[in-house]
mmCIF file as Biopython writes it, N, C-alpha, C and O atoms, coordinates in Angstrom:
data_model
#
loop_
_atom_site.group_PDB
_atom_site.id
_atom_site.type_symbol
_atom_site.label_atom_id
_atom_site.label_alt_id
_atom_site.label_comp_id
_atom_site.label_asym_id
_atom_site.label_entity_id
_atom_site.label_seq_id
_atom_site.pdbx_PDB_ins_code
_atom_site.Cartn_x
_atom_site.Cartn_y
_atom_site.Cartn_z
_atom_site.occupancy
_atom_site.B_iso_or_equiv
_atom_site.auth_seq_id
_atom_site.auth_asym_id
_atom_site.pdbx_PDB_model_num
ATOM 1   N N  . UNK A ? 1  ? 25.722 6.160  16.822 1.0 0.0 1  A 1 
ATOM 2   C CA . UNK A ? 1  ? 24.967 6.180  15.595 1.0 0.0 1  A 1 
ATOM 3   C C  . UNK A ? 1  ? 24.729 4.744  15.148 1.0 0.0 1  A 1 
ATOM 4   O O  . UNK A ? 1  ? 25.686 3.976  15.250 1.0 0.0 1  A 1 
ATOM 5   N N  . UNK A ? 2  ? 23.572 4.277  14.662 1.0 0.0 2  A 1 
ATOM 6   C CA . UNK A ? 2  ? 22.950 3.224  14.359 1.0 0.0 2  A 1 
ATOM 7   C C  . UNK A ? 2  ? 23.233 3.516  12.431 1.0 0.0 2  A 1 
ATOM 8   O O  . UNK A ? 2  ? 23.034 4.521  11.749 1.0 0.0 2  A 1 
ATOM 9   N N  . UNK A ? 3  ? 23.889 1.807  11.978 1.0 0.0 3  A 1 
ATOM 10  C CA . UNK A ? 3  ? 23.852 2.315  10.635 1.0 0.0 3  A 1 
ATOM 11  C C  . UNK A ? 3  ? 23.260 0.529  10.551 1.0 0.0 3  A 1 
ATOM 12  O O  . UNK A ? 3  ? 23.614 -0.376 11.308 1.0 0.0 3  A 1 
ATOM 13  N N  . UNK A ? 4  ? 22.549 0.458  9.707  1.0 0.0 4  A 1 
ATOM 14  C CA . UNK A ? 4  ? 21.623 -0.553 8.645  1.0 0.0 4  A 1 
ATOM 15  C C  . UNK A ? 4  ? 21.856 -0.505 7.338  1.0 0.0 4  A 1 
ATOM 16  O O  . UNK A ? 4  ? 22.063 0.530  6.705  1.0 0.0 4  A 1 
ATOM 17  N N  . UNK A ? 5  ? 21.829 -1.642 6.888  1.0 0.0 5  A 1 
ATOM 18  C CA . UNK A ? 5  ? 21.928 -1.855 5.411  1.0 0.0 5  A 1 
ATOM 19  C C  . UNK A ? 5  ? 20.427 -2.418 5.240  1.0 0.0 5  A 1 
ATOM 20  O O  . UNK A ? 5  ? 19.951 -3.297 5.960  1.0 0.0 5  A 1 
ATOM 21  N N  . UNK A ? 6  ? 19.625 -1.658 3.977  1.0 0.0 6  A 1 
ATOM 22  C CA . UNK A ? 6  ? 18.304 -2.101 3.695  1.0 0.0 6  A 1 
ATOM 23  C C  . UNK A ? 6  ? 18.288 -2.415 2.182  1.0 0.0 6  A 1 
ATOM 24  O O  . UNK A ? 6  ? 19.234 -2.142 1.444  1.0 0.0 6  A 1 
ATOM 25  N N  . UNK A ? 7  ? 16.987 -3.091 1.716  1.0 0.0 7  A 1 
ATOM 26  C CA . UNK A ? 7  ? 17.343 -3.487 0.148  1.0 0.0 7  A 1 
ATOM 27  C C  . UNK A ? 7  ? 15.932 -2.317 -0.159 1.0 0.0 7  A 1 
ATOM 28  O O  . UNK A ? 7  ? 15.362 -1.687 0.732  1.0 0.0 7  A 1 
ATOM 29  N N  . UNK A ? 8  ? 15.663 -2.271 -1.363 1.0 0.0 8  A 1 
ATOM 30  C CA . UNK A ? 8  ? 14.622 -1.753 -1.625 1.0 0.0 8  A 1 
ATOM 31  C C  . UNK A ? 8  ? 13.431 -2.529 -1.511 1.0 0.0 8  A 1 
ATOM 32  O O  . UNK A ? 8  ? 13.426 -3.697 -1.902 1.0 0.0 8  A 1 
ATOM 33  N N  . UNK A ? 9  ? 11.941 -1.738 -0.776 1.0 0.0 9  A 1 
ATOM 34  C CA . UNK A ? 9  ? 11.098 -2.175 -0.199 1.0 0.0 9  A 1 
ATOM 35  C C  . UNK A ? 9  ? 10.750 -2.466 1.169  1.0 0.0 9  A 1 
ATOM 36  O O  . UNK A ? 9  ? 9.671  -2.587 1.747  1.0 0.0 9  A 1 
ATOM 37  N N  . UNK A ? 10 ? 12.197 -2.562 1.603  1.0 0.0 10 A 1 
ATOM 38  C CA . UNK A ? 10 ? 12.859 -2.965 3.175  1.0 0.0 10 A 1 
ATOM 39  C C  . UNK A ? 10 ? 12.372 -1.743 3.988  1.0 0.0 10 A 1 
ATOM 40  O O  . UNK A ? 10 ? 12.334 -0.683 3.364  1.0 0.0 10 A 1 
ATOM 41  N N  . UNK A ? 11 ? 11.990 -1.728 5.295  1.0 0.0 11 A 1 
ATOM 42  C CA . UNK A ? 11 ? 11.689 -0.209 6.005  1.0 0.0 11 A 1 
ATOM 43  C C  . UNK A ? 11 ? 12.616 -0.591 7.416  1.0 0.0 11 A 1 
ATOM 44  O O  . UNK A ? 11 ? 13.201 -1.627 7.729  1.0 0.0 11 A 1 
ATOM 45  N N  . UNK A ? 12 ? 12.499 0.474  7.978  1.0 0.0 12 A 1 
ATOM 46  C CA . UNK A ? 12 ? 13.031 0.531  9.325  1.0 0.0 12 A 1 
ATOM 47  C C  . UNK A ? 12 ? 11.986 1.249  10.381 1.0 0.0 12 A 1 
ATOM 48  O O  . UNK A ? 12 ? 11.560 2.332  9.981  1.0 0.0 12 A 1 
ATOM 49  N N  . UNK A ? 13 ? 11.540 0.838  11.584 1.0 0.0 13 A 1 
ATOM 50  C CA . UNK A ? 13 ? 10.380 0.964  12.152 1.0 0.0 13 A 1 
ATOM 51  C C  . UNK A ? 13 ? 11.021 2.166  13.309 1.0 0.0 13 A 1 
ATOM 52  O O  . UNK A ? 13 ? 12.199 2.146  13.665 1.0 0.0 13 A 1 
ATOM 53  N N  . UNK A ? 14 ? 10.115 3.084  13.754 1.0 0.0 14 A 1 
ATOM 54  C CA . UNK A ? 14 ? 10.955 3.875  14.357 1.0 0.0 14 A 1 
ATOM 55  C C  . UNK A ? 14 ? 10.001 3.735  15.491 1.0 0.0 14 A 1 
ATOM 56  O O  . UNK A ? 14 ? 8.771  3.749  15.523 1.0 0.0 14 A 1 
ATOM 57  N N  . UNK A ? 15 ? 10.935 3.594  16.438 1.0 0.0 15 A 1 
ATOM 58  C CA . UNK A ? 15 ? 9.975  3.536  18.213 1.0 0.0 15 A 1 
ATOM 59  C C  . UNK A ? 15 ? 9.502  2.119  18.099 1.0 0.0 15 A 1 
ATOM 60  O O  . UNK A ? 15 ? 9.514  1.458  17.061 1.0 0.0 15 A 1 
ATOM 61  N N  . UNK A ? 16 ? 9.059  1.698  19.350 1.0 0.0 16 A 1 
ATOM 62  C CA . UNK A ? 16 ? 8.537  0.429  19.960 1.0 0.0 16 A 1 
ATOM 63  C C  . UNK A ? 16 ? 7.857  0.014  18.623 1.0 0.0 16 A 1 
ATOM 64  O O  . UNK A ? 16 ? 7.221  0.702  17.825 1.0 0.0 16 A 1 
ATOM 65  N N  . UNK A ? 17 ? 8.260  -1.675 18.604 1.0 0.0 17 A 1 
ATOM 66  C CA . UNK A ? 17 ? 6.982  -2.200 17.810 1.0 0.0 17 A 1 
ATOM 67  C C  . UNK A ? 17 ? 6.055  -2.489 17.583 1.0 0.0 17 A 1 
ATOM 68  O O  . UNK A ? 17 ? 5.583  -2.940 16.540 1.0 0.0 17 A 1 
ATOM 69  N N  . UNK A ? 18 ? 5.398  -2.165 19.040 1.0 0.0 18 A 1 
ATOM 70  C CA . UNK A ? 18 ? 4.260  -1.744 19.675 1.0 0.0 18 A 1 
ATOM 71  C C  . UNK A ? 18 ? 3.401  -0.985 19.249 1.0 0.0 18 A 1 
ATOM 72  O O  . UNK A ? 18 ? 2.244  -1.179 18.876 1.0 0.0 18 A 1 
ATOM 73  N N  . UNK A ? 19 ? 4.190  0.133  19.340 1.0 0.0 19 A 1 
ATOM 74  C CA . UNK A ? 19 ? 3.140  1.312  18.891 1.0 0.0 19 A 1 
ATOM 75  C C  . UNK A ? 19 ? 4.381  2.219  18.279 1.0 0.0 19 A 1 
ATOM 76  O O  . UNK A ? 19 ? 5.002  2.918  19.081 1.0 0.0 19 A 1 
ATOM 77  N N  . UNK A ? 20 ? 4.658  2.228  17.269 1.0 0.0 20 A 1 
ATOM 78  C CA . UNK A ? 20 ? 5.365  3.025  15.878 1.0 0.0 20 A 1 
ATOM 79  C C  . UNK A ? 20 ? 5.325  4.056  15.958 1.0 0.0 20 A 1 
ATOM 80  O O  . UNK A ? 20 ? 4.179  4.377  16.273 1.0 0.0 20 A 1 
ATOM 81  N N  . UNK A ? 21 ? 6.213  5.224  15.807 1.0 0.0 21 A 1 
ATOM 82  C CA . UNK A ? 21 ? 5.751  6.209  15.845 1.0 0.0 21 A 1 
ATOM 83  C C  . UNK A ? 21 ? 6.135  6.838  14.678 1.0 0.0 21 A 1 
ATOM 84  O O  . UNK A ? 21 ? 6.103  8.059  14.524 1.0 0.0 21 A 1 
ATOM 85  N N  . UNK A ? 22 ? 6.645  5.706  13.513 1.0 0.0 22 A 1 
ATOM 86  C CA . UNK A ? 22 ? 6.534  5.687  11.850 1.0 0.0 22 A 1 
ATOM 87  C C  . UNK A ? 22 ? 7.465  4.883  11.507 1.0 0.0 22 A 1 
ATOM 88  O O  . UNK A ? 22 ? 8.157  4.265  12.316 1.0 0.0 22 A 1 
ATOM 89  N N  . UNK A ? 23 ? 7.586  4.805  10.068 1.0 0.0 23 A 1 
ATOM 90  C CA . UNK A ? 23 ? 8.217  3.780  9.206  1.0 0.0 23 A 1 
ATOM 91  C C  . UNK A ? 23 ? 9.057  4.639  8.529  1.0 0.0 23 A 1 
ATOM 92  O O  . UNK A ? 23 ? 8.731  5.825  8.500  1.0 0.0 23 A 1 
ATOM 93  N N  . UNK A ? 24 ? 10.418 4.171  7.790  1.0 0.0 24 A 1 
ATOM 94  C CA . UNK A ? 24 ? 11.076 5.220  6.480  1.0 0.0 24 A 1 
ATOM 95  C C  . UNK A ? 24 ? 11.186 3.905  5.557  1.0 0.0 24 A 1 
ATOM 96  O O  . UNK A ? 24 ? 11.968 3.095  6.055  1.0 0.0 24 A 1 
ATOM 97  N N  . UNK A ? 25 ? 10.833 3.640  4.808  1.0 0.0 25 A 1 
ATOM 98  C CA . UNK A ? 25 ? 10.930 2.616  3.535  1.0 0.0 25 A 1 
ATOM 99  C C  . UNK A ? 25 ? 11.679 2.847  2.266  1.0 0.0 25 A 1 
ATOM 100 O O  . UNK A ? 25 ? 11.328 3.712  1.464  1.0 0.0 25 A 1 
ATOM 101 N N  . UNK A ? 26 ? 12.879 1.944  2.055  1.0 0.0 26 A 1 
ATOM 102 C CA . UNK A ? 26 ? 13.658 2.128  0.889  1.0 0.0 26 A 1 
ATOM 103 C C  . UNK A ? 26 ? 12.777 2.231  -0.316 1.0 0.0 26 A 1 
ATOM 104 O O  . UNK A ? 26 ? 12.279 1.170  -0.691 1.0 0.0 26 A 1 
ATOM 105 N N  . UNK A ? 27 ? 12.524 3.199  -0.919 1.0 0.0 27 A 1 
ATOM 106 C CA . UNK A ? 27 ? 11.616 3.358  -2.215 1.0 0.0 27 A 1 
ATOM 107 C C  . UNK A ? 27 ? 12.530 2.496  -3.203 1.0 0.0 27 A 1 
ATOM 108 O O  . UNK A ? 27 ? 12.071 1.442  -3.642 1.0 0.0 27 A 1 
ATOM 109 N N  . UNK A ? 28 ? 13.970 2.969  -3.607 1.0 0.0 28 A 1 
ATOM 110 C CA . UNK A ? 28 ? 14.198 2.651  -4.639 1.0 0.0 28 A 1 
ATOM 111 C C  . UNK A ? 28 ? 15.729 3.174  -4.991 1.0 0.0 28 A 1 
ATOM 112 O O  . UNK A ? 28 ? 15.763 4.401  -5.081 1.0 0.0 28 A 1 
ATOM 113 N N  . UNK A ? 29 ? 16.610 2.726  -5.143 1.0 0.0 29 A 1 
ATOM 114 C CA . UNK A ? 29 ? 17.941 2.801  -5.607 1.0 0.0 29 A 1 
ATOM 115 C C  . UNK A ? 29 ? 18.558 2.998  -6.734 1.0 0.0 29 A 1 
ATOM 116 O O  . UNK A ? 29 ? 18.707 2.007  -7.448 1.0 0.0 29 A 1 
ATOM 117 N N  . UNK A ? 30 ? 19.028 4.174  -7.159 1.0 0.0 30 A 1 
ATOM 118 C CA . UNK A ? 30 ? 19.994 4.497  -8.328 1.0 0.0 30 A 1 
ATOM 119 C C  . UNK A ? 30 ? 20.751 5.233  -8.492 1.0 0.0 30 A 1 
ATOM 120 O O  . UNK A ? 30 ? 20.786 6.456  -8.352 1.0 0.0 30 A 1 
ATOM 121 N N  . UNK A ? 31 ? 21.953 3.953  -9.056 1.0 0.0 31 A 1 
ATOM 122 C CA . UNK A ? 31 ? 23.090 5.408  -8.833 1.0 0.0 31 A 1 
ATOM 123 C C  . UNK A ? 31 ? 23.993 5.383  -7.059 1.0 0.0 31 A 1 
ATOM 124 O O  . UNK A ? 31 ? 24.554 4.531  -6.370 1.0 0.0 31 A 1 
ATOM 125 N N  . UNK A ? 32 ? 23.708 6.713  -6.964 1.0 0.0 32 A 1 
ATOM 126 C CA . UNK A ? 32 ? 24.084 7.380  -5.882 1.0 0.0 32 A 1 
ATOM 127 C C  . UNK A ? 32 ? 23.049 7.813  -4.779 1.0 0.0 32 A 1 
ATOM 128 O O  . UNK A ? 32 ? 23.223 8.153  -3.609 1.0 0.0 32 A 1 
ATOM 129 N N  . UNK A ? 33 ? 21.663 7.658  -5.713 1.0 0.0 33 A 1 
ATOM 130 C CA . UNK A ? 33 ? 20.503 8.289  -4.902 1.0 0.0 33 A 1 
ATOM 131 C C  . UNK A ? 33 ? 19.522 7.587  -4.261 1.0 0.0 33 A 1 
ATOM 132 O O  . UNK A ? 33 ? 18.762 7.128  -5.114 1.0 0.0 33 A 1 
ATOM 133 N N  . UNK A ? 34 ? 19.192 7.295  -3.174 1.0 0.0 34 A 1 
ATOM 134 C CA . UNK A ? 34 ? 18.373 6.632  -2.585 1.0 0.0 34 A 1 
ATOM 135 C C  . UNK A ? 34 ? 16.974 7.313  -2.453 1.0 0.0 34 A 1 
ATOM 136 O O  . UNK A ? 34 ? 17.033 8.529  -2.271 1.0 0.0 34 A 1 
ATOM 137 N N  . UNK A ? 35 ? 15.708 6.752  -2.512 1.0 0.0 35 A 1 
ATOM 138 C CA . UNK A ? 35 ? 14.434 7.512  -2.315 1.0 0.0 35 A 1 
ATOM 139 C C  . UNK A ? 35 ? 13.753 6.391  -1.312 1.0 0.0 35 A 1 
ATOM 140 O O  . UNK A ? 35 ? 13.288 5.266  -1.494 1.0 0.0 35 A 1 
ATOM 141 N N  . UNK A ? 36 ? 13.900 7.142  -0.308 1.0 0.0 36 A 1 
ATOM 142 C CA . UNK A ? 36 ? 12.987 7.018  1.030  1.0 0.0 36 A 1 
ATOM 143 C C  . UNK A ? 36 ? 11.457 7.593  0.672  1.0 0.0 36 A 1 
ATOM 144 O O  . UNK A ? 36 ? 10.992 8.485  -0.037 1.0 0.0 36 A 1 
ATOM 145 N N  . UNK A ? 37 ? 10.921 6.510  1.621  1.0 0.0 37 A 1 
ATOM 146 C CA . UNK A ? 37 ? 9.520  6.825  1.452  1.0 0.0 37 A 1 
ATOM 147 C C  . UNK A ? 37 ? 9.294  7.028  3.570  1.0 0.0 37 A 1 
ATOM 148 O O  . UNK A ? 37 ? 9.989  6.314  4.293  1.0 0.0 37 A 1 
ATOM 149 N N  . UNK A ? 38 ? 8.289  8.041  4.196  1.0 0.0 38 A 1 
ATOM 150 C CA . UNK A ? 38 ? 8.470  8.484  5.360  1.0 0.0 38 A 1 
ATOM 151 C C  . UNK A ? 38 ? 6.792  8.082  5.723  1.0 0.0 38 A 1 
ATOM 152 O O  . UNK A ? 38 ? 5.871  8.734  5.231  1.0 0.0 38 A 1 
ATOM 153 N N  . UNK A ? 39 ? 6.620  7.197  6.427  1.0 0.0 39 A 1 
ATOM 154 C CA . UNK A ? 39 ? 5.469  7.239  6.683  1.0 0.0 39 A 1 
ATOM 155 C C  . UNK A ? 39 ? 4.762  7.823  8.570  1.0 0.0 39 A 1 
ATOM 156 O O  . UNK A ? 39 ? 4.325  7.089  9.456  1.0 0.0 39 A 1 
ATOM 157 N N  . UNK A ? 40 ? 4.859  8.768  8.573  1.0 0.0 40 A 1 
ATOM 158 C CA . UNK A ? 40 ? 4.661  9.553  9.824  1.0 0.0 40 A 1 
ATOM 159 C C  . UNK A ? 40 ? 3.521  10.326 10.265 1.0 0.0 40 A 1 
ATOM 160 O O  . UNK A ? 40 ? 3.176  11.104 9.376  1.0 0.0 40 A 1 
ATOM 161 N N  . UNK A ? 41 ? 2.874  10.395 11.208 1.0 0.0 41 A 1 
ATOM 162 C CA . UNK A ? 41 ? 1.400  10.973 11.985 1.0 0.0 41 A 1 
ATOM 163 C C  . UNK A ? 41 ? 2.479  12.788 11.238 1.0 0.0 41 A 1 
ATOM 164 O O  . UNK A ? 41 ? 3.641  13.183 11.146 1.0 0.0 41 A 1 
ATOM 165 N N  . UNK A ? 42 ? 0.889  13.332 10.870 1.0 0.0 42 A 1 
ATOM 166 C CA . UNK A ? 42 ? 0.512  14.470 10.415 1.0 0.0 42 A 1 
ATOM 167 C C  . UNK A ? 42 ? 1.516  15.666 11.331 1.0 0.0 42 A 1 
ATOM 168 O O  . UNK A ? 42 ? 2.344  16.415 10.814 1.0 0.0 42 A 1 
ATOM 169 N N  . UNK A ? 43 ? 1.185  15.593 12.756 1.0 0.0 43 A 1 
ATOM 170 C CA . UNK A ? 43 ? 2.037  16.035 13.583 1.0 0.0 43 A 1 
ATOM 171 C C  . UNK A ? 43 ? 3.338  16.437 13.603 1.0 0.0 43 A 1 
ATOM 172 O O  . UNK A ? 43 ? 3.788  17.558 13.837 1.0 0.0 43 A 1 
ATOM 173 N N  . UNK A ? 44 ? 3.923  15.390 13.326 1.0 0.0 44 A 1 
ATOM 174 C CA . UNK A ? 44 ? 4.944  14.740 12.963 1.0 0.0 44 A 1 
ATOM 175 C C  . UNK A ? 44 ? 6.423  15.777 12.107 1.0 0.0 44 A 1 
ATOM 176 O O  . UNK A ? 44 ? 6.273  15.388 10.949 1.0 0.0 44 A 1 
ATOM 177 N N  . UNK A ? 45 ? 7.152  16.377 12.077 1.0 0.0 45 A 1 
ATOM 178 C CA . UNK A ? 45 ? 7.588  17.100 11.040 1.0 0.0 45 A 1 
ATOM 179 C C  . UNK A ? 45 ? 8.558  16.711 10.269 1.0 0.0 45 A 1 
ATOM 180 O O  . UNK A ? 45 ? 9.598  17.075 10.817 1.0 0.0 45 A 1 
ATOM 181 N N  . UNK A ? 46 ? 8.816  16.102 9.177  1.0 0.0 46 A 1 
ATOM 182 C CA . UNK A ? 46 ? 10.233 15.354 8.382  1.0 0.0 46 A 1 
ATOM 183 C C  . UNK A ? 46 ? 10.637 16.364 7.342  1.0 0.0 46 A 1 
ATOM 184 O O  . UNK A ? 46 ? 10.026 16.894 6.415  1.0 0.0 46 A 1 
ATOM 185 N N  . UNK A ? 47 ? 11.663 16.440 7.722  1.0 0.0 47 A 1 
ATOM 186 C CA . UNK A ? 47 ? 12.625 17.896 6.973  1.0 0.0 47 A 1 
ATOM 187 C C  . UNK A ? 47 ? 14.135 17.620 6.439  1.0 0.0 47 A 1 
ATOM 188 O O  . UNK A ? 47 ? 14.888 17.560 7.411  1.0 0.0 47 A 1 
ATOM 189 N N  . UNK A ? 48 ? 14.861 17.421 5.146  1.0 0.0 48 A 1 
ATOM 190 C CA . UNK A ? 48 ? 15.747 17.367 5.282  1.0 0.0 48 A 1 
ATOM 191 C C  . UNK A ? 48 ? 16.577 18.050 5.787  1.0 0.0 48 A 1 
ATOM 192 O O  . UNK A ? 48 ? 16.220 19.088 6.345  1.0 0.0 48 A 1 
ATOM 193 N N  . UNK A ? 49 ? 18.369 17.563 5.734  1.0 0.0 49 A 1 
ATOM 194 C CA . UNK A ? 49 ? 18.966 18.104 6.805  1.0 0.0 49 A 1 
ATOM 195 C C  . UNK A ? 49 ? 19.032 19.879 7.029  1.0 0.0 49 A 1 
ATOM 196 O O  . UNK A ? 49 ? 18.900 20.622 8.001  1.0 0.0 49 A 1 
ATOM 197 N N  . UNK A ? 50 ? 19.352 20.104 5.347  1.0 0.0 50 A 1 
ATOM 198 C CA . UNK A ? 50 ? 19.605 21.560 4.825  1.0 0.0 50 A 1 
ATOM 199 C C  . UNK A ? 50 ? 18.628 22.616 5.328  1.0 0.0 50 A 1 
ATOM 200 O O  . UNK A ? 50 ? 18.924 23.643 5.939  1.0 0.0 50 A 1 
ATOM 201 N N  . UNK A ? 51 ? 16.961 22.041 4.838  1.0 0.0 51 A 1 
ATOM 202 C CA . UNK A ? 51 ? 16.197 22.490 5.424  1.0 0.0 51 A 1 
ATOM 203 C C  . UNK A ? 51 ? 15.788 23.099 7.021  1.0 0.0 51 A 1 
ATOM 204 O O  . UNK A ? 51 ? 15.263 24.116 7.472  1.0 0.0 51 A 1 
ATOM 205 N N  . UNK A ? 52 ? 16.382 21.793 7.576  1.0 0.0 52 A 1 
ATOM 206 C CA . UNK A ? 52 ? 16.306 21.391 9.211  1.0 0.0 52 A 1 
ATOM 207 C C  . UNK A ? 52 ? 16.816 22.733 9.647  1.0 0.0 52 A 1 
ATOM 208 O O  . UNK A ? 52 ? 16.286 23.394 10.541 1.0 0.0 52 A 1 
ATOM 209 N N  . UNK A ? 53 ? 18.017 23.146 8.875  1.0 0.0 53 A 1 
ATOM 210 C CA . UNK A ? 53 ? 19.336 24.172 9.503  1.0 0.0 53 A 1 
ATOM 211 C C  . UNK A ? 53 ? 18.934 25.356 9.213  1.0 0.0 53 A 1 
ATOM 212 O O  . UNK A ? 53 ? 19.237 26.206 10.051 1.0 0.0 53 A 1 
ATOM 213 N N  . UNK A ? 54 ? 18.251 25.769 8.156  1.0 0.0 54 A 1 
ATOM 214 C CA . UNK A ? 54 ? 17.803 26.618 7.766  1.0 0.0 54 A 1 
ATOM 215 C C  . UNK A ? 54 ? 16.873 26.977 8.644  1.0 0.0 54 A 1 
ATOM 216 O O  . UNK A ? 54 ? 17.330 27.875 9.351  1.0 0.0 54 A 1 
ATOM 217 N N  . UNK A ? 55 ? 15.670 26.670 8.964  1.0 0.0 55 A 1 
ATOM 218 C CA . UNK A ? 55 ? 14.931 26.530 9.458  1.0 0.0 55 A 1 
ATOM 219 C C  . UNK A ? 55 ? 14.861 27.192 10.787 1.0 0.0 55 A 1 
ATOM 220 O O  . UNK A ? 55 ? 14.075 28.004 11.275 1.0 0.0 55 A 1 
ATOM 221 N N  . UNK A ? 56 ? 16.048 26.525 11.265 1.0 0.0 56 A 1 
ATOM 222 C CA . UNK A ? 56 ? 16.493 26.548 12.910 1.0 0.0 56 A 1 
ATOM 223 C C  . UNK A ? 56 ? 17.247 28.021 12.908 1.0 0.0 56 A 1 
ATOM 224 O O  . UNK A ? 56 ? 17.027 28.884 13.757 1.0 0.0 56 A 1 
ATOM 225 N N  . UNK A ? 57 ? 18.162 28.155 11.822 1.0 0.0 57 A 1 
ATOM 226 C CA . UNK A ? 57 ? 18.564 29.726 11.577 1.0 0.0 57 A 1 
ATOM 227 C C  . UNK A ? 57 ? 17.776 30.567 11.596 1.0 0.0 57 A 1 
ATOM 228 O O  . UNK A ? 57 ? 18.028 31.622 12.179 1.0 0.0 57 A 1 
ATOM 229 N N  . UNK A ? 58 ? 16.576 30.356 10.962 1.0 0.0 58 A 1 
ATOM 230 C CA . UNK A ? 58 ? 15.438 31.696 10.577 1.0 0.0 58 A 1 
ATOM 231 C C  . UNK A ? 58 ? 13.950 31.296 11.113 1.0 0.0 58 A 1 
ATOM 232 O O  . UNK A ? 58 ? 13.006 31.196 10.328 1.0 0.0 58 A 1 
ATOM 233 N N  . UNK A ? 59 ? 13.814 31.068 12.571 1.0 0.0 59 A 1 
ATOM 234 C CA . UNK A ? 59 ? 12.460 31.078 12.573 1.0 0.0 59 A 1 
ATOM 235 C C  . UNK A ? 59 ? 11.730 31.595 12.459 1.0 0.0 59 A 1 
ATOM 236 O O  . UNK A ? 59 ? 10.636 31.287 12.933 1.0 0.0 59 A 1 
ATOM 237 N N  . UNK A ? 60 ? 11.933 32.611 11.798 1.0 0.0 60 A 1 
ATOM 238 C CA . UNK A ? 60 ? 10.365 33.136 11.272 1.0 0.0 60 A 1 
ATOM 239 C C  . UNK A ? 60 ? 9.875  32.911 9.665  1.0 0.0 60 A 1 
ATOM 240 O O  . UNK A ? 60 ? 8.760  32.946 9.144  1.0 0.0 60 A 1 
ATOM 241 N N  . UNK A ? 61 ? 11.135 32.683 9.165  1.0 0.0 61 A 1 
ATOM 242 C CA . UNK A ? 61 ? 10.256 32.032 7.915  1.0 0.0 61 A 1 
ATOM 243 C C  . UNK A ? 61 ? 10.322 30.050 8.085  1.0 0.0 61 A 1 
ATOM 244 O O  . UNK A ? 61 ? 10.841 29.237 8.850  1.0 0.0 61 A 1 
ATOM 245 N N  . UNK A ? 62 ? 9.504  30.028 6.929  1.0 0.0 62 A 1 
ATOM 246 C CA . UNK A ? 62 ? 8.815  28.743 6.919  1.0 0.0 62 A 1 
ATOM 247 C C  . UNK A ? 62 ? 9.159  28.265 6.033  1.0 0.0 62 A 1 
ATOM 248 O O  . UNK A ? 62 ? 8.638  28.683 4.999  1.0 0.0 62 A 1 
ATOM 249 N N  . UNK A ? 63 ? 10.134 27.216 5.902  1.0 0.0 63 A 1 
ATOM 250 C CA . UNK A ? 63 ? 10.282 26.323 4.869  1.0 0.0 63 A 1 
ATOM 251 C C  . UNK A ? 63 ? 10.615 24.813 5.266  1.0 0.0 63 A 1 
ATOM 252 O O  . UNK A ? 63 ? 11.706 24.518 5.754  1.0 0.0 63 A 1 
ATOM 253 N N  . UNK A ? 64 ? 9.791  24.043 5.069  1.0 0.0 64 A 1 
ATOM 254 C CA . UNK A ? 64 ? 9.573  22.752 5.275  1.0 0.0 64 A 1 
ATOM 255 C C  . UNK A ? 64 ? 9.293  21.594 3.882  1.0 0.0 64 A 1 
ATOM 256 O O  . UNK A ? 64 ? 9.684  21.759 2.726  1.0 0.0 64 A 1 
ATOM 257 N N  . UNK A ? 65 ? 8.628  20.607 4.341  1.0 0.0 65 A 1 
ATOM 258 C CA . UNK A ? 65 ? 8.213  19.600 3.874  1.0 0.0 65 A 1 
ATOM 259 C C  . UNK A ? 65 ? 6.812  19.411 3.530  1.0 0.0 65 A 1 
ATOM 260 O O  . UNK A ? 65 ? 6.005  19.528 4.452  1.0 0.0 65 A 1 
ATOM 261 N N  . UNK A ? 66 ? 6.439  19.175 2.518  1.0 0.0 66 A 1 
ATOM 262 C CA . UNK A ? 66 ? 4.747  19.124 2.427  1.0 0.0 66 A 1 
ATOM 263 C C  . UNK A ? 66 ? 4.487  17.334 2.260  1.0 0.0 66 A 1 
ATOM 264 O O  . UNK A ? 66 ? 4.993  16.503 1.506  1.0 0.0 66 A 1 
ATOM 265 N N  . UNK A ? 67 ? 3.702  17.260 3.089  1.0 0.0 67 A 1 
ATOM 266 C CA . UNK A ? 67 ? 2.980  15.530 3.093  1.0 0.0 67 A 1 
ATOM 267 C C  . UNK A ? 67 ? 2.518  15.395 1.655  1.0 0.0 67 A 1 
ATOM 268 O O  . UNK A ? 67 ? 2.479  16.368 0.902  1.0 0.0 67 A 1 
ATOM 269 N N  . UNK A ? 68 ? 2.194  14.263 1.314  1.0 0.0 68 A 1 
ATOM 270 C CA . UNK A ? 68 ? 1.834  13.904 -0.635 1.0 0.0 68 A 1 
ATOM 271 C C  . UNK A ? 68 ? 0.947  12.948 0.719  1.0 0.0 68 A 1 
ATOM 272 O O  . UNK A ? 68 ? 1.513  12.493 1.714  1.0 0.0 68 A 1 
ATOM 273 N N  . UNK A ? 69 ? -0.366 12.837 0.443  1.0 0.0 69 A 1 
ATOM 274 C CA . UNK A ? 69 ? -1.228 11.854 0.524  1.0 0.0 69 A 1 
ATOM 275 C C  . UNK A ? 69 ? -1.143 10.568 -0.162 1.0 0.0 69 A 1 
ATOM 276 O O  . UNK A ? 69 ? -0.621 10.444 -1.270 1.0 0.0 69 A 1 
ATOM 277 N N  . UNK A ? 70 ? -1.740 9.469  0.608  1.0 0.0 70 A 1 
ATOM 278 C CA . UNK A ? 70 ? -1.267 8.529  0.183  1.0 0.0 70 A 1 
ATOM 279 C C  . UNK A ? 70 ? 0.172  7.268  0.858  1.0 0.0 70 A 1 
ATOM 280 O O  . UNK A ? 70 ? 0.508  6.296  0.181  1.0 0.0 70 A 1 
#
């Protein structure tokens, strides 16, 4: 496991730096709570973990992540 310390604004590039196959960017820090920002091709699916498990338990329903444009 890969662990990084980032400040806010800071991102971490995922795949070659070449050709990205997305960014996660420290939005913003408080507290206890960190807000990531996910910048990833449409394709792409970003799910938290809970979700992830859920998910994988019940494929036939659908509960995911919705993209915010922008």
């Amino acid at each position: 496991m890969l662990t990084l310390k980032r400040s806010p604004g800071q991102s971490v590039v995922i795949g070659s730096p070449l050709g990205p196959i997305g960014t996660v960017r420290v939005a913003s820090i408080s507290g206890k709570h960190v807000k990531l920002e996910f910048d990833f091709p449409v394709h792409i699916e970003v799910n938290r973990a809970e979700l992830a498990e859920r998910k994988s338990a019940s494929p036939t329903q659908s509960v995911g992540m919705t993209q915010r444009p922008g």
